[in-house]
C-alpha positions as CSV (number, residue, x, y, z in Angstrom):
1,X,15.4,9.6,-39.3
2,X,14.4,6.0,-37.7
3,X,16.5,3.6,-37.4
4,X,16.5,0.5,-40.3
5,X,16.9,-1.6,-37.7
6,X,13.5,0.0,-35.9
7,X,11.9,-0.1,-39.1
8,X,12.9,-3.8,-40.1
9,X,12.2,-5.8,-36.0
10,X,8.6,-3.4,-37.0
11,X,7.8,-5.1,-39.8
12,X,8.3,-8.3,-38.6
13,X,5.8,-7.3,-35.5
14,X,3.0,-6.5,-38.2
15,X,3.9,-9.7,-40.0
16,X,3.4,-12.0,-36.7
17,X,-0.1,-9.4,-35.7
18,X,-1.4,-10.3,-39.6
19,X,-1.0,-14.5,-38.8
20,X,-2.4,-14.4,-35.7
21,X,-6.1,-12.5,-37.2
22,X,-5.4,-14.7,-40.1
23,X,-5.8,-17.4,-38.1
24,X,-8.3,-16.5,-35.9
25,X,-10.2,-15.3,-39.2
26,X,-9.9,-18.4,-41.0
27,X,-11.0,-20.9,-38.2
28,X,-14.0,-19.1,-37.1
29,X,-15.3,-18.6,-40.8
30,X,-14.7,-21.9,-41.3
31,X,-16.2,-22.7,-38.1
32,X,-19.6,-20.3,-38.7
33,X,-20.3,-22.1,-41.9
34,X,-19.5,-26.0,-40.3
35,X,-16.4,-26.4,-42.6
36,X,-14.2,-27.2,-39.6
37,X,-12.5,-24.6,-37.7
38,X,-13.4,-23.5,-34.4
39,X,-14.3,-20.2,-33.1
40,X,-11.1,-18.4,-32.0
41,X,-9.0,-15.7,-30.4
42,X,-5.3,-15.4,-29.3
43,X,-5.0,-18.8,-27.0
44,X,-6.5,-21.0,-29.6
45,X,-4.0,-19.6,-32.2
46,X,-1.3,-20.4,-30.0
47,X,-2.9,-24.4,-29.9
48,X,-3.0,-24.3,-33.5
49,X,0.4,-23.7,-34.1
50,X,1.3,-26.2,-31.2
51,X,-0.3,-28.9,-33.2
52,X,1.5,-28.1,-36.6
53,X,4.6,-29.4,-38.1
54,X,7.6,-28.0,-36.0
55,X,4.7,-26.3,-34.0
56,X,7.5,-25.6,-30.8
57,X,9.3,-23.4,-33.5
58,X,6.1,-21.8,-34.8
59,X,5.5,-20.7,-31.6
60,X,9.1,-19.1,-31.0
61,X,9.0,-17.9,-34.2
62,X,5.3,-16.0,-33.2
63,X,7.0,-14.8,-29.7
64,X,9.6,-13.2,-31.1
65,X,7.9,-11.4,-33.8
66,X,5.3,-10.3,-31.2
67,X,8.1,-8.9,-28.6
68,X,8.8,-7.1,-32.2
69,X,5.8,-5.4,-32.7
70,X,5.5,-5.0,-29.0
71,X,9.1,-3.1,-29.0
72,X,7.7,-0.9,-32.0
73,X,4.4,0.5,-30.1
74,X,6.9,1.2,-27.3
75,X,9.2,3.1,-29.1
76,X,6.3,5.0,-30.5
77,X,5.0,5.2,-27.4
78,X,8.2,6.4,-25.5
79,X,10.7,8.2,-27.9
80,X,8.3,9.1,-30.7
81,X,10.1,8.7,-33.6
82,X,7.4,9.9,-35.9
83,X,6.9,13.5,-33.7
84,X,3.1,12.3,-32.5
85,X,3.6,15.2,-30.1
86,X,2.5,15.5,-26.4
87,X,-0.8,17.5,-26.8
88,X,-3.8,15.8,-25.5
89,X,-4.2,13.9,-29.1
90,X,-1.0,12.7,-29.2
91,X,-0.9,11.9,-25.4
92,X,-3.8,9.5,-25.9
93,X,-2.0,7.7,-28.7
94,X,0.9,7.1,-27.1
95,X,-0.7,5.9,-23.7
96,X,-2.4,3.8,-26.3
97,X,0.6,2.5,-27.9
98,X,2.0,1.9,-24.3
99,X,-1.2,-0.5,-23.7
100,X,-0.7,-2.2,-27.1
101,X,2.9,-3.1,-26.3
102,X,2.4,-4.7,-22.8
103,X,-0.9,-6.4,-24.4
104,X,1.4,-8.2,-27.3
105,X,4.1,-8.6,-24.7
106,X,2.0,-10.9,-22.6
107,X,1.1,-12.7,-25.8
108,X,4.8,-13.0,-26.5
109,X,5.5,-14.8,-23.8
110,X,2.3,-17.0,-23.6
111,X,3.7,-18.0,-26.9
112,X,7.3,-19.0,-25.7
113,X,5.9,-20.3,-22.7
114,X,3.8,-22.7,-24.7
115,X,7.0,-23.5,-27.4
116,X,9.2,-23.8,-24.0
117,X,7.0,-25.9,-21.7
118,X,4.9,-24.4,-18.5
119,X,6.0,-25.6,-15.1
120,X,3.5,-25.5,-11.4
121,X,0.4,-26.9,-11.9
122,X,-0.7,-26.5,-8.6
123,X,0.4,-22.7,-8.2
124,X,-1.3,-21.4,-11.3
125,X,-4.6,-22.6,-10.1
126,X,-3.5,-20.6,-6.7
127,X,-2.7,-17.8,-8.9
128,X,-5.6,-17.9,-11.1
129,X,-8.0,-17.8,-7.2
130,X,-6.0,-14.6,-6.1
131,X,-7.1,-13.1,-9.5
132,X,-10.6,-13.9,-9.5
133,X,-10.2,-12.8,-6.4
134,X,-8.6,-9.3,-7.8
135,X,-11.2,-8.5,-10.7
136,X,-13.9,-8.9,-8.0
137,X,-12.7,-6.5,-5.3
138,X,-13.8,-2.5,-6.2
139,X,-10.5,-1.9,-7.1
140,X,-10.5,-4.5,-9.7
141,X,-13.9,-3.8,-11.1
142,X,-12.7,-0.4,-11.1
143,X,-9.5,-1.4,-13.2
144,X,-12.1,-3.4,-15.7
145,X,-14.9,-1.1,-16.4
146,X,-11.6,1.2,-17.2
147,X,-10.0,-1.0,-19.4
148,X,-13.3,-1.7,-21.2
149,X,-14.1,1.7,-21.6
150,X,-10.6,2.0,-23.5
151,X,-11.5,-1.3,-25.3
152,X,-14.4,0.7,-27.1
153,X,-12.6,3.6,-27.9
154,X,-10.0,1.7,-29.1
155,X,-12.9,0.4,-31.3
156,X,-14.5,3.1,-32.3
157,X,-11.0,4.3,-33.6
158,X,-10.5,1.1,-36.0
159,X,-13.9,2.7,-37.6
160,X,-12.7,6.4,-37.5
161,X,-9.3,5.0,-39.2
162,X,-11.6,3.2,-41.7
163,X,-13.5,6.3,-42.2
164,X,-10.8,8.9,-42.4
165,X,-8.3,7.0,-44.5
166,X,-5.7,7.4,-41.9
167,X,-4.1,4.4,-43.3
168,X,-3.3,5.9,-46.1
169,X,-0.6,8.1,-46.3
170,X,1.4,5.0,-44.1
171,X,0.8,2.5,-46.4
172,X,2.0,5.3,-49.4
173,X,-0.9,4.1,-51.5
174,X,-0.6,7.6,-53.7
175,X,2.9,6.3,-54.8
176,X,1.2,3.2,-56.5
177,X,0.3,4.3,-60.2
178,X,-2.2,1.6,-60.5
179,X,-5.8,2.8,-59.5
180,X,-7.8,-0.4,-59.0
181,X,-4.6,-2.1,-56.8
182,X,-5.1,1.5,-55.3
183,X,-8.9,0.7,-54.7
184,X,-8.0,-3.2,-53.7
185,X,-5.9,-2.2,-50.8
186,X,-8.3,1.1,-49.4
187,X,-11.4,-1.8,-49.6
188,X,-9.4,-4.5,-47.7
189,X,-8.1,-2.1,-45.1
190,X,-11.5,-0.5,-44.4
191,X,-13.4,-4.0,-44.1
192,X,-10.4,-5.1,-41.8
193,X,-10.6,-2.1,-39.9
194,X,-14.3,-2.2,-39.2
195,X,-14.0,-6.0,-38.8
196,X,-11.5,-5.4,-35.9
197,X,-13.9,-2.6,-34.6
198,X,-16.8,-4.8,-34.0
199,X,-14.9,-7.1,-32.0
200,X,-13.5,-4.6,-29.5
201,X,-16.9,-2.7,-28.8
202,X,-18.1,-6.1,-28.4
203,X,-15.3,-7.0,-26.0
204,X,-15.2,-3.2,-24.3
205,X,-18.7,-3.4,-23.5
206,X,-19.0,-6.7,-21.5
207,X,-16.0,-5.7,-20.0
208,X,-18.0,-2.6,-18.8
209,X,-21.1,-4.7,-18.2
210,X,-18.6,-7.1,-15.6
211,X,-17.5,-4.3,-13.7
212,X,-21.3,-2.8,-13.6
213,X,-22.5,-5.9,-12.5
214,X,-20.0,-6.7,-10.4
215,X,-19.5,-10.1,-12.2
216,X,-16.0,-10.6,-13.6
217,X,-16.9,-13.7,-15.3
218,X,-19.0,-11.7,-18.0
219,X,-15.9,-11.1,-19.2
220,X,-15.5,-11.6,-23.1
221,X,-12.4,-12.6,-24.9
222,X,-12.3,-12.9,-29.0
223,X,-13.6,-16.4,-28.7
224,X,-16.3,-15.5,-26.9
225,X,-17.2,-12.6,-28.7
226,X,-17.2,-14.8,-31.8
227,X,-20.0,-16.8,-30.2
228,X,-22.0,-13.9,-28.7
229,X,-22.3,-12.5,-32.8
230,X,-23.0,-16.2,-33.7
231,X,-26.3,-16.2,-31.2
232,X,-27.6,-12.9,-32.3
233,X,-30.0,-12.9,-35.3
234,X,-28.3,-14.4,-38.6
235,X,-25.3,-15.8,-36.1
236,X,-23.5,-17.8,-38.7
237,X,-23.4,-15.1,-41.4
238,X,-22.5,-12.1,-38.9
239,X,-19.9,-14.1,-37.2
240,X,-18.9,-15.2,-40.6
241,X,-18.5,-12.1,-42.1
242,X,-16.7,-10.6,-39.5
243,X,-14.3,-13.4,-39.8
244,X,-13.7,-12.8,-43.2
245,X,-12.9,-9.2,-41.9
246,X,-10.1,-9.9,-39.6
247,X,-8.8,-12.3,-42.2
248,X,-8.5,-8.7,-44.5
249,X,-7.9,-7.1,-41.1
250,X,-4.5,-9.7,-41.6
251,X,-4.0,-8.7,-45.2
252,X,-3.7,-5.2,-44.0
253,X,-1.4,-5.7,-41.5
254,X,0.7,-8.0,-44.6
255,X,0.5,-4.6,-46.7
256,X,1.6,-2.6,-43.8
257,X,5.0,-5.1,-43.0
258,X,5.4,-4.1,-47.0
259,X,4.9,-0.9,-47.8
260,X,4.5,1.1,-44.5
261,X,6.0,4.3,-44.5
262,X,7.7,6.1,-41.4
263,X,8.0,9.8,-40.8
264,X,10.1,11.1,-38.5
């Protein structure tokens, strides 16, 4: 049996992971169809909440519901409470719960760093040399052409999930007696899923193209990802749609802080 407490700090971590892709969904629709906005990932999510109303408690608020869902995937990943096993299946989701957890950890913080107030100008740029200096040795070229390679996986698994309906018996969709809701919740999960997909092959495969090249800067983040869909053929209408998907992506993660079930 999991803890209520588990199952509550949880669903407060899918909460804060649905606002940030609802934000980074709305802006860059609204920036792919010149409605304001801005193409987006996870720093410029942090700015917007900066700039809001009470932004410094916005972005306490956002660090400690991401240390939330960042203590869930390591629970998951450590204990598992809902018997994943240790086969070669279940090793590989838990190794990838592990990476998920230290991934919105260091959001986390960036967040309370930003509500709090960075210190050491001069040191970060020092610090931000010794990296680039890192990612361009073998070793770190090594490290990202591994990470990117788990990027797309990670991917290709948001389409599997889509496809298999893996979501489903979590979210306990058989227990609600109305059909279309039913149908409501499967399409907005699926688009969200796939949405969320396309962005991680997309960043997974520069990634592997950086380390291949031996050119760290090739490097995509969501942002940039954003604007390498809005360059290809019908740019504003990919990059919008996908948008629109992570802003699902967002609803799904909404429905999940609702009505996820958890089996031990």
């Amino acid at each position: 049996m999991i803890d209520k407490k588990i199952k509550t700090m949880a669903r407060a971590g899918f909460i804060a992971k649905g606002v940030v892709y609802g934000i980074i969904g709305v802006l860059t629709f609204k920036a792919a169809f010149d409605m304001g906005g801005q193409k987006a990932g996870q720093m410029q999510v942090l700015e917007f909440l900066e700039k809001q109303t009470f932004g410094n408690i916005l972005l306490i608020l956002m660090a400690l519901g991401l240390a939330c869902y960042a203590a869930w995937r390591f629970i998951q990943s450590i204990k598992d409470p809902e018997n994943i096993g240790d086969d070669k299946k279940g090793t590989a989701k838990r190794i990838g719960f592990f990476c998920s957890g230290l991934l919105y950890l260091g959001f986390g913080v960036l967040a309370a760093i930003k509500a709090f107030g960075s210190t050491g100008g001069s040191s970060g740029s020092s610090g931000s040399a010794q990296q680039s200096s890192f990612l361009a040795s073998e070793t770190g070229l090594w490290i990202i052409g591994i990470v990117g390679a788990g990027i797309i996986i990670a991917g290709i698994f948001q389409f599997v999930k889509a496809y298999k309906n893996d979501y489903y018996k979590k979210l306990g969709l058989a227990a609600l007696g109305d059909q279309k809701k039913r149908e409501s919740v499967k399409k907005t999960a699926e688009f969200g899923l796939s949405a969320r997909g396309v962005i991680l092959v997309i960043i997974g495969f520069f990634a592997i193209k950086a380390a291949v090249n031996s050119n760290p800067s090739e490097i995509k983040t969501t942002q940039e990802a954003f604007a390498f869909l809005q360059d290809s053929s019908y740019g504003p209408w990919l990059m919008g749609i996908v948008a629109a998907g992570l802003v699902a992506y967002a609803v799904y993660m909404f429905l999940m802080a609702k009505y996820r079930r958890f089996h031990a």
